[in-house]
N, C-alpha and C positions, 0 to 999 in steps of 0.2 A: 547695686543698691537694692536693697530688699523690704520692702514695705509690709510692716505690721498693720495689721485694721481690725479694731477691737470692735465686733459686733453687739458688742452685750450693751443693752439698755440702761437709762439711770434710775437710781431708786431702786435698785434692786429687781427690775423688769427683769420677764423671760428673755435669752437670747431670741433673735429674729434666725425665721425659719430656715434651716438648710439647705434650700435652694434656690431664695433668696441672696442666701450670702455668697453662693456658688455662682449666680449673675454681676454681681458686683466687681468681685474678684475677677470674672474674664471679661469685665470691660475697663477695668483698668491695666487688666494685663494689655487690651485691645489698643486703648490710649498710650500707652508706654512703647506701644510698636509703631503706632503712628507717628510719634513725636521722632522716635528713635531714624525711621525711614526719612523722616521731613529734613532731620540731621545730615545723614548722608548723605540726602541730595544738595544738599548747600556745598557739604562740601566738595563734591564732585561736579555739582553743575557751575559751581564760580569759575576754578580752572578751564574746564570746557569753553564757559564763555569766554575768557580771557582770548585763549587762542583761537578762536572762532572769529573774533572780534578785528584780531588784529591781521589772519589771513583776510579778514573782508577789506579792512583798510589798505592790504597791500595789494590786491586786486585792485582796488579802488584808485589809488596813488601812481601806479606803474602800466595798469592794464596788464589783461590776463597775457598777451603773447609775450610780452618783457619778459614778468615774472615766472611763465614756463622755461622761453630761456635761458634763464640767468640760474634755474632750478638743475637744467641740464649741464651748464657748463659748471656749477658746483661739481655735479655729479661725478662730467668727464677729469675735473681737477684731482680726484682723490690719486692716492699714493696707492702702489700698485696690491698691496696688501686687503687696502679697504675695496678698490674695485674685483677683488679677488674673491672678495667675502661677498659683495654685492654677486658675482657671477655662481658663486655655488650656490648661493640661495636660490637663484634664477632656475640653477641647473636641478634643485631637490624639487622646487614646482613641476619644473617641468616632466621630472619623473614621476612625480607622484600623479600630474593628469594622466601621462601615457599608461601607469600602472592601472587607473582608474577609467579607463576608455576599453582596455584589456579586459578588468571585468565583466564589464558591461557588456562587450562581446562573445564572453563566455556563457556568461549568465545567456543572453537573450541565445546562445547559438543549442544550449541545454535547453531551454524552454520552447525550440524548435523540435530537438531530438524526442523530447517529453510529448508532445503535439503528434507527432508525428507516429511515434509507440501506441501512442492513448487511439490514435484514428484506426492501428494494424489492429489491436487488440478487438475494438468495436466493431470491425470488418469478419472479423476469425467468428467474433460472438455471433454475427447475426444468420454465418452460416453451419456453426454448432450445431442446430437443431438435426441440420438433414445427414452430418455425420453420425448423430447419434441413435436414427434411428436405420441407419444403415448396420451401425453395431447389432444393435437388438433384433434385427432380423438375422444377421450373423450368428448371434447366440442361439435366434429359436428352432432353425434350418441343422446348427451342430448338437441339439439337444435331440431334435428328431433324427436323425439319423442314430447317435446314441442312445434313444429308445428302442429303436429297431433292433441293435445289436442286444441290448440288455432282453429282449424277449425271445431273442434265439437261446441265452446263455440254457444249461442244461448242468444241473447239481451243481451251481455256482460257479460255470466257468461257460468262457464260448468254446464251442465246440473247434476243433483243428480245421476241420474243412469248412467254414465259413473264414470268406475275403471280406475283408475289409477295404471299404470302398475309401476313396479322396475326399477329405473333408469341406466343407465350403470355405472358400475365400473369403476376405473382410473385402467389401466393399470398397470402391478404387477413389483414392482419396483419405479415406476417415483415418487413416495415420499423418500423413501431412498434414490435417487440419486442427486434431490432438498436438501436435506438434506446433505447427506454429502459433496456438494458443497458450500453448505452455510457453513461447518465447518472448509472448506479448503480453502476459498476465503477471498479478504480485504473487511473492512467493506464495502465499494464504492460498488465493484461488487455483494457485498452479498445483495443489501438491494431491489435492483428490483425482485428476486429471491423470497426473503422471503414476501415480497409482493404478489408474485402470489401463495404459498402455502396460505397466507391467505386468499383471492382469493376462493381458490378450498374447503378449508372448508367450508367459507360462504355460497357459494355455494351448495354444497352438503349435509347443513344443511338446509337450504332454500326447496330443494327438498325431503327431508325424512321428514321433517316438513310437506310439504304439502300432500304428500301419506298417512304420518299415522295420519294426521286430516281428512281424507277423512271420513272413517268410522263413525262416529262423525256428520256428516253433515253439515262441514264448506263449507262454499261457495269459491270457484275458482272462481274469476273475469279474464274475460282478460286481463286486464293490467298489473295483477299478473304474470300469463304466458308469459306475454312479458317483465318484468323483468326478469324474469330466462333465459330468452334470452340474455337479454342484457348481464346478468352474466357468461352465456356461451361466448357470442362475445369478453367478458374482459378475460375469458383466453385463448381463442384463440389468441387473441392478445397480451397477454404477451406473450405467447411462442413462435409466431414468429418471435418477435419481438427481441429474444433473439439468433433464429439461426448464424447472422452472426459472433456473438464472438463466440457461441456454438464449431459451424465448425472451427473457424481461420481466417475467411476472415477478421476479425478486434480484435484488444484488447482492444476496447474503448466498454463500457457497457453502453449499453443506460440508461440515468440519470432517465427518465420515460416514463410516456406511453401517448402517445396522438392521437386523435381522427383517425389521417390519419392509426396511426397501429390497428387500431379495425376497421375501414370501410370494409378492406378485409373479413371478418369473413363472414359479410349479403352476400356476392358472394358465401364463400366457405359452408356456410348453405343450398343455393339455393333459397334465398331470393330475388325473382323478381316482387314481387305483389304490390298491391297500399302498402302494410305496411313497406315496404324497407323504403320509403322517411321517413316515421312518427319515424322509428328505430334507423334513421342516423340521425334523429333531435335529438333525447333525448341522444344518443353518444355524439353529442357535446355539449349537454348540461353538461355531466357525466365528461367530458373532457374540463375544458374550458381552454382559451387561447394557444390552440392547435391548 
């Protein structure tokens, strides 16, 4: 049913205001819902009583023990059809709590696993720091000895008769701890990480490449040696560049590495000579849109 309601005035009056007649309108719609709701419940609440009524009176009449058992031996009466129906029902409950206890087991045995990951990861992080500055003293020990060599070089090569000595080690640990950070971390934070482990192999493959071709009589060029530089300043700079989340001071991981975090490495090398300028060029060239 739909109801018309002529707002307009007699006599030719202005109609009454539009929102005005916009309150009108949702409170009869409001009353039409009430009435409508009042309906339903009548006729949903009579039956209800009905049967309510008449389980009280049979309580009342028989007492409760009677009436349960005359409730059960109905029940045991049925034809084997209906107790069959009654037994699958029983049986679909019953699988669906077992299926639902199963969850729940699941569920809470993941949010142990999670628990548990979240406490390795927060363990790996708080000893971060002392791997990473083990790194960067790795970098700054391979950069000096690399200076050494690059100031022997003579018309841009090392000379035949200089040996090249054993490179420094990485510090005992700072791979397993790189490591089981990266097993304990989301992919986001693991991938700068796993980055500078590659980093440190290249590297260090780089350098036992060039010692044990030495004997051999491959030629060392400068510009050689000052790659290995550059490859030294790139993990220097990843490591530092990683102390502020390492510590705490932040939980945001830097997404990657750009030119301004590898410039410090030429300072912490001791690199003040005309070949700074020429080092920090090819940095941003290694780095671009840095």
């Amino acid at each position: 049913m739909v109801l018309v309601i002529d707002f307009s005035c007699e006599n030719g009056a202005q109609p009454l205001d539009a929102e005005l007649a916009a309150r009108l309108h949702q409170r009869m719609k409001f009353k039409l819902k009430k009435r409508h709701t009042f309906a339903m419940g009548i006729l949903i609440g009579l039956p209800v009583f009905a049967i309510c009524r008449e389980i009280w009176w049979a309580f009342a009449a028989r007492g409760p023990a009677v009436l349960i058992s005359e409730t059960l031996s109905a029940i045991g009466s049925l034809k084997w059809v209906d107790t069959t129906l009654v037994t699958g029902f029983a049986a679909v409950t019953a699988a669906y709590l077992s299926v639902a206890a199963v969850r729940d087991q699941i569920k809470q045995a993941e949010q142990i696993e999670r628990n548990r990951n979240q406490a390795r990861h927060d363990a790996t992080r708080a000893i971060l720091p002392l791997a990473l500055s083990g790194i960067c003293q790795y970098a700054i020990e391979c950069s000096a000895q690399l200076r050494d060599l690059g100031n022997l070089c003579w018309r841009g090569r090392l000379p035949p008769d200089v040996d090249i000595a054993a490179f420094p080690d990485l510090p005992l640990g700072a791979i397993a701890t790189l490591k089981e950070f990266i097993e304990y971390s989301s992919q986001h934070d693991r991938r700068l990480v796993a980055k500078m482990v590659s980093t440190i192999q290249v590297q260090t493959a780089r350098l036992q490449g060039m010692r044990s071709d030495r004997p051999r009589g491959t030629i060392v060029l400068r510009i050689n040696i000052d790659d290995h530089i550059l490859d030294a300043a790139e993990i220097y700079g990843r490591a530092t560049a990683l102390f502020e989340y390492a510590r705490r001071d932040t939980d945001h991981m830097p997404n990657d590495l750009c030119a301004q975090d590898v410039y410090p490495a030429l300072s912490a090398f001791g690199i003040w000579d005309m070949s700074r300028e020429g080092l920090a060029e090819r940095i941003s060239r290694r780095f671009p849109g840095s």
